[in-house]
N, C-alpha and C positions, 0 to 999 in steps of 0.2 A: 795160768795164762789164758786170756780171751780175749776176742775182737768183737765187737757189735759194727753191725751193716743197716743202713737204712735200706733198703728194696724198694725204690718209687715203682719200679712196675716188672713185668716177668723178663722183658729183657735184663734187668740189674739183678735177677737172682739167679737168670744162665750165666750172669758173665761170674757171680761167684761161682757155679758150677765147674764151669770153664778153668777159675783161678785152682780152684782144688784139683782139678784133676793135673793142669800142668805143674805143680808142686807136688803132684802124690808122690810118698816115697814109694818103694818096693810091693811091699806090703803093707796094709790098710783097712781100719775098720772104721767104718762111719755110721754112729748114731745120728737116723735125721726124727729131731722129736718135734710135735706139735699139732694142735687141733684140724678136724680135716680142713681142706681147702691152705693150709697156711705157705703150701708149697712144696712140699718133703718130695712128690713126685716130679716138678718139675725141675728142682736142683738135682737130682739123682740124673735125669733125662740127659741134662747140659752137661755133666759131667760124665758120661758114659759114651755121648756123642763127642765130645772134646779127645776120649781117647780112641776113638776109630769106630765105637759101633755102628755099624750102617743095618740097615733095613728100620724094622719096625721095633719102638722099643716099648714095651706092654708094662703097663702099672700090674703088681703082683697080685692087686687087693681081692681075688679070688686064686691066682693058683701060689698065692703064698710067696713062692721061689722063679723069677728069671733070673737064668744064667745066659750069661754074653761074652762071646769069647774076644780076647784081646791077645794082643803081639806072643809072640813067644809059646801057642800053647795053654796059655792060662785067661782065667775064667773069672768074670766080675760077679758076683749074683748080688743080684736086690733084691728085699724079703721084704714084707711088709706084712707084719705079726698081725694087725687089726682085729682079725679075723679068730684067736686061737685063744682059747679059755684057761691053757694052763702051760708052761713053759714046757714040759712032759711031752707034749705034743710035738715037738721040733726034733724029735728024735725019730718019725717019723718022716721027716722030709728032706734024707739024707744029704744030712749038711756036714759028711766028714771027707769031705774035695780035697786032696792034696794040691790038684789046678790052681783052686782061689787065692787068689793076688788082691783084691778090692772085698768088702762086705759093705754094701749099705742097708741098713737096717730101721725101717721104717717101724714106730710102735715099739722098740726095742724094752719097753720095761712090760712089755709081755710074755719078753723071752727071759727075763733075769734070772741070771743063775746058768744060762745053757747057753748064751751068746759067748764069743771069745769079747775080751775086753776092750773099750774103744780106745782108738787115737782117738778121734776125735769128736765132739758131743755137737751137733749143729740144731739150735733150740730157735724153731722158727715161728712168725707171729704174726698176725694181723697187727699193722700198724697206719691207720686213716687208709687211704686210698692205695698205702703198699704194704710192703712186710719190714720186719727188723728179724736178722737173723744175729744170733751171737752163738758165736763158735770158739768153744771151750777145750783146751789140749786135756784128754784121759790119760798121755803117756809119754813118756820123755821121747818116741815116735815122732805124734801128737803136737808136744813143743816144738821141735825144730820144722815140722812142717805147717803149721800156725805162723812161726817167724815170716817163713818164704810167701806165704797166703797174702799176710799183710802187707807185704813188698809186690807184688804182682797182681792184686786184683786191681781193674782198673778205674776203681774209684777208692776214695777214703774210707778206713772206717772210723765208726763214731767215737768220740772221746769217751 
């Protein structure tokens, strides 16, 4: 199951931010894959702020790993692998949190093999003057939370 999203501009790709975070199940892994600039940071942003983060939220793309804490005690972290030459390396950057509730994983086929598995694959893209994102269930998670996306973001997605 997938949805494709046109993104005319950054406000349309916080509001899918937005949509994912108020559908997120419990627990949640998100691959945001795509060329730089295509947006992976600023949907990660709108969906981090949709669920409470306040202050400052920092792209990872030098320290790898922000963690954010959210309701209850637990802990969102946003990775963004760009940076890391061989999946080996993430073993190093202790990522064995029992806190974490959320993963978004920025660059994620640099961690294969050492990432936990996605819900969900969000493959974003330069399209003219905005983005197209299409967002892919990895797990029967994934699926039912994809169904809810498509009912709640506040625009269509593409046929």
């Amino acid at each position: 199951m997938d949805l494709t999203f046109h993104l005319e501009d950054t406000a349309s790709t916080e509001a899918l931010g937005r949509g994912l975070a108020l559908t997120r199940p419990p627990l949640a892994v998100v691959y945001l894959r795509g060329d730089l600039g295509a947006g992976k940071s600023t949907l990660a942003r709108a969906l981090l702020r949709a669920l409470g983060v306040e202050g400052t939220i920092r792209s990872p793309t030098y320290t790898l790993v922000e963690r954010y804490p959210l309701a209850e005690g637990r802990e969102a972290w946003h990775l963004d692998l760009y940076r890391i030459a061989d999946p080996g390396e993430l073993e190093y950057l202790g990522l064995d949190g029992e806190l974490v509730t959320l993963w978004l994983v920025e660059w994620p086929e640099k961690g294969a093999g050492a990432l936990p598995m996605a819900d969900l694959v969000v493959d974003l893209a330069i399209d003219g003057d905005g983005r197209r994102a299409r967002v892919q269930a990895g797990s029967t998670n994934g699926r039912s939370w994809l169904s809810k996306v498509g009912a709640d973001v506040p625009f269509a997605p593409d046929s």
